[in-house]
N, C-alpha and C positions, 0 to 999 in steps of 0.2 A: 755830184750832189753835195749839197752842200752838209755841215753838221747839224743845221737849224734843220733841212727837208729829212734827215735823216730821223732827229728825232720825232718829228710832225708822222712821220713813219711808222715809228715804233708806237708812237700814243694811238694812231689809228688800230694797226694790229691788235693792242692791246685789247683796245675798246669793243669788238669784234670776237674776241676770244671772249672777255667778260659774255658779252651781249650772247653768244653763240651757248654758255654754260647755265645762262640764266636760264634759256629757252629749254633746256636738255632737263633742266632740274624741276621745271614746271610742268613736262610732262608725265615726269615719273610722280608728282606728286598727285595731279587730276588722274594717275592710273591706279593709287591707292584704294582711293575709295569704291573701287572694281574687284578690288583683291579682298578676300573675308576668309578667315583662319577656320578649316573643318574640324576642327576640335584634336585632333592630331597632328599638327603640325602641318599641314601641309594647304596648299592655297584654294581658296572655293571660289569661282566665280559669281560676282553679285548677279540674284535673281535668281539662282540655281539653288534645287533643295538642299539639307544639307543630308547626309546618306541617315538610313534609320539606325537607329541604334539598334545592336545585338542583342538577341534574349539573354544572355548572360547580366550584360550591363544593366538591362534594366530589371532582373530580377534582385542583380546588386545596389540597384538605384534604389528599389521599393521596401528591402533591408533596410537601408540605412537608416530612411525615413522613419521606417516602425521602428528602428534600434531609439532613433531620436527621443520620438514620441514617447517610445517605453520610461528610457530614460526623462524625460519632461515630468512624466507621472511619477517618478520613483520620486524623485527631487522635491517634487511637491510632497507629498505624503512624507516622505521625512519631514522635512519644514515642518506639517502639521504633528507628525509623530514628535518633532522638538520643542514646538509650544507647550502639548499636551504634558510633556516631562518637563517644562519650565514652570508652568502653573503647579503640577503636583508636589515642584523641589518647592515649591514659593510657601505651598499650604503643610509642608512637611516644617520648615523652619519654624511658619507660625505656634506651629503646635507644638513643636520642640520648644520655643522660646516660651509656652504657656505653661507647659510642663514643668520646665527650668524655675517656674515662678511658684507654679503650685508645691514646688520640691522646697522650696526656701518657706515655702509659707507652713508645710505641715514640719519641717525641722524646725520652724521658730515656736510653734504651738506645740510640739513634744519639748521642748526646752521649759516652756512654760508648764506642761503639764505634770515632768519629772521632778521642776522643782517646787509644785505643791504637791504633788506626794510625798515629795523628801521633807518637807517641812510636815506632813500628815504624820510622817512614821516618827520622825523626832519628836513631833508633839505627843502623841501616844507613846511612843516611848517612855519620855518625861514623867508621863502620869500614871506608867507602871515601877517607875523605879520610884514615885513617892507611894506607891500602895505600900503596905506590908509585905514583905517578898514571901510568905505562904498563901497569901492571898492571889498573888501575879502569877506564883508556880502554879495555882489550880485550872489560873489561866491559861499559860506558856503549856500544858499538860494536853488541853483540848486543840488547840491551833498544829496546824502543820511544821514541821521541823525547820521548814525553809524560812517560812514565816516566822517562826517564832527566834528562828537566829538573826532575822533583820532585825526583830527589835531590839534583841541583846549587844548588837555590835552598835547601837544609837548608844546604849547606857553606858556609862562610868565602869569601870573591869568590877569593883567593890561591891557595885547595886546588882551587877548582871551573873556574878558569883555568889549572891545572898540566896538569887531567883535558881538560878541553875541546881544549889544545894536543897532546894527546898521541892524539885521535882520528882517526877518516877525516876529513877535510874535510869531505863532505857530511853525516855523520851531525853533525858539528858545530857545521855549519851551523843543520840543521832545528830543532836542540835551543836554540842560541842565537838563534832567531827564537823560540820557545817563550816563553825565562824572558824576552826583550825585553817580549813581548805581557804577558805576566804581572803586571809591574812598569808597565807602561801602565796595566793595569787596578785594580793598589792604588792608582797614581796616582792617579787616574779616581775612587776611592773614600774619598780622603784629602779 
């Protein structure tokens, strides 16, 4: 034989081996869809039931489900449980931020308010250091000690020791232990 008959030989073989694997591989493949997995591993033939499931499994199936569900529900009701606290931080701010305004607004009207009084007692003040100071002690005499040492710490030490000399001794007294403490406490604060 020649070396051309030989290889003419071998291409035939060949061709034949191909042809013989293709045919082997086509049957394994149309036997597939014969073959259906029984949920464990192992092979079902198509058209056959597939076996019942165990009362175990399916009481574990019916679990799971309600476990699901339950959970679905909690999820939800949170979600709404976190609206509901997202509206109430929302209306808590507002009112905090209203608050915040009304606090500024009643510190600027006590500012306003303290210093017309402050200017009420220095004016009354004023107009008892020009009375006659036995006239202002008859006054300073009947008033409260508290009160009546605001007005003296408004006045001049000159005008407010005319008044003080011209009172009862004890009401005097009480008033000038008052503006003492007083003057302690700017001390104290200087």
């Amino acid at each position: 034989m020649s070396m051309l008959g030989t290889q003419g030989a071998l291409a035939t073989l060949a061709v034949a081996f191909v042809a013989s694997a293709a045919l082997r591989a086509g049957d394994v493949v149309a036997a597939l869809p014969r073959v259906i997995d029984d949920g464990f591993g192992g092979p079902l033939a198509a058209g056959a039931d597939p076996p019942a499931p165990e009362p175990e499994v399916v009481g574990l199936l019916a679990d799971l489900r309600a476990s699901r569900a339950a959970l679905a529900e909690r999820e939800r009701a949170l979600e709404e449980r976190q609206q509901v606290l997202d509206a109430i931080e929302g209306r808590l701010e507002t009112r905090l931020e209203e608050l915040e305004a009304a606090q500024r607004r009643l510190e600027e009207t006590a500012v306003l308010v303290d210093d017309a009084a402050g200017r009420d007692v220095r004016h009354l003040a004023e107009m008892y250091r020009q009375m006659k100071p036995k006239q202002a002690a008859e006054i300073f005499n009947r008033m409260p000690p508290g009160f009546a040492a605001g007005f003296l710490g408004e006045m001049p030490s000159e005008a407010a020791a005319l008044i003080l000399a011209n009172m009862e001794a004890d009401r005097a007294y009480a008033v000038s232990i008052l503006l003492a403490g007083r003057n302690v406490e700017r001390d104290q604060v200087r």
